[in-house]
C-alpha positions as CSV (number, residue, x, y, z in Angstrom):
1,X,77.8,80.2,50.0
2,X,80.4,82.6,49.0
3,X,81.5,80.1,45.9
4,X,77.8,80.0,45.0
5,X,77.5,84.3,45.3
6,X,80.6,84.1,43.0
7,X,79.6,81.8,40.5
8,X,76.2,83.7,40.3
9,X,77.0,87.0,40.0
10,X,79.7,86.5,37.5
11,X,77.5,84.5,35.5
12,X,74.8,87.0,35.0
13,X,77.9,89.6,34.3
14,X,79.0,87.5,31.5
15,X,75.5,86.6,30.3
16,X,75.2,90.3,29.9
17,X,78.2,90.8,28.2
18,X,80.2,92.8,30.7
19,X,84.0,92.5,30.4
20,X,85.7,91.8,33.8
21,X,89.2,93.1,34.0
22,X,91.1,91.9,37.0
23,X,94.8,91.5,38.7
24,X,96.0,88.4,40.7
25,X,99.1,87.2,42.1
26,X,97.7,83.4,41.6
27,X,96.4,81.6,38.5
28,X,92.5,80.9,38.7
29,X,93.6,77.1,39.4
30,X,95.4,78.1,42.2
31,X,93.0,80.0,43.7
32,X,91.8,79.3,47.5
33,X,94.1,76.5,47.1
34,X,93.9,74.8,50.8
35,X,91.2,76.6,51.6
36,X,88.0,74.7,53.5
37,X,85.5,73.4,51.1
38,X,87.3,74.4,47.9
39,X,85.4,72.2,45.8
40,X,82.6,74.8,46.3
41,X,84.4,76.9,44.4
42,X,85.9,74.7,41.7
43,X,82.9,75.4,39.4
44,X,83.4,79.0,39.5
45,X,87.3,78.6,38.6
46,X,85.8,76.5,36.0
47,X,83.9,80.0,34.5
48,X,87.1,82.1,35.0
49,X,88.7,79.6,32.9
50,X,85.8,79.2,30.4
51,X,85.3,83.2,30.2
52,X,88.4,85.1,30.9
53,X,92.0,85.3,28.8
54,X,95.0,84.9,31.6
55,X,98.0,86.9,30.7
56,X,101.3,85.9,32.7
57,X,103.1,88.9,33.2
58,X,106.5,87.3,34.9
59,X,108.7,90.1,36.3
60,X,110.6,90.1,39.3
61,X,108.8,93.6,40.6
62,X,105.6,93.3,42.7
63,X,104.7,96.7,40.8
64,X,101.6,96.7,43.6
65,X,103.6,97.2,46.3
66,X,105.9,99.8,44.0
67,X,104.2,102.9,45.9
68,X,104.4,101.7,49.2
69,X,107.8,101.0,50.2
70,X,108.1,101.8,53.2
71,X,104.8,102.2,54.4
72,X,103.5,100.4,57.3
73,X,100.5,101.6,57.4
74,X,97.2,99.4,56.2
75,X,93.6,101.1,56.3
76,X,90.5,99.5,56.4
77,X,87.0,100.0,56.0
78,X,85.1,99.2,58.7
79,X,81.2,98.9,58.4
């Protein structure tokens, strides 16, 4: 379901020309690699790939963990 939420909500975001900016640690092929039922999701990898430029930015700083060294402290949103 979530694969199907994805592929929807993007699509209609694209359809209506709204640029998507976003940061991963994976390549969209890569993504929910192993995880149950991927092949749900395969078509919406397909859009990333079909709608969105991938820059590799290769350094050896995780520049989003930059500010936290250190910290061991996580907060969550509960509902």
């Amino acid at each position: 379901a979530d694969a199907l939420l994805l592929s929807q909500l993007f699509g209609e975001m694209w359809r209506r020309g709204l640029v998507v900016v976003a940061t991963s640690n994976r390549p969209p092929g890569d993504l929910y690699e192993g995880g149950i039922n991927r092949g749900y999701f395969l078509p919406f990898i397909d859009m990333l790939r079909r709608h969105c430029i991938v820059h590799e930015f290769k350094s050896s700083t995780d520049y989003r963990r930059l500010l936290s060294d250190g910290i061991d402290e996580y907060f969550f949103v509960a509902n």
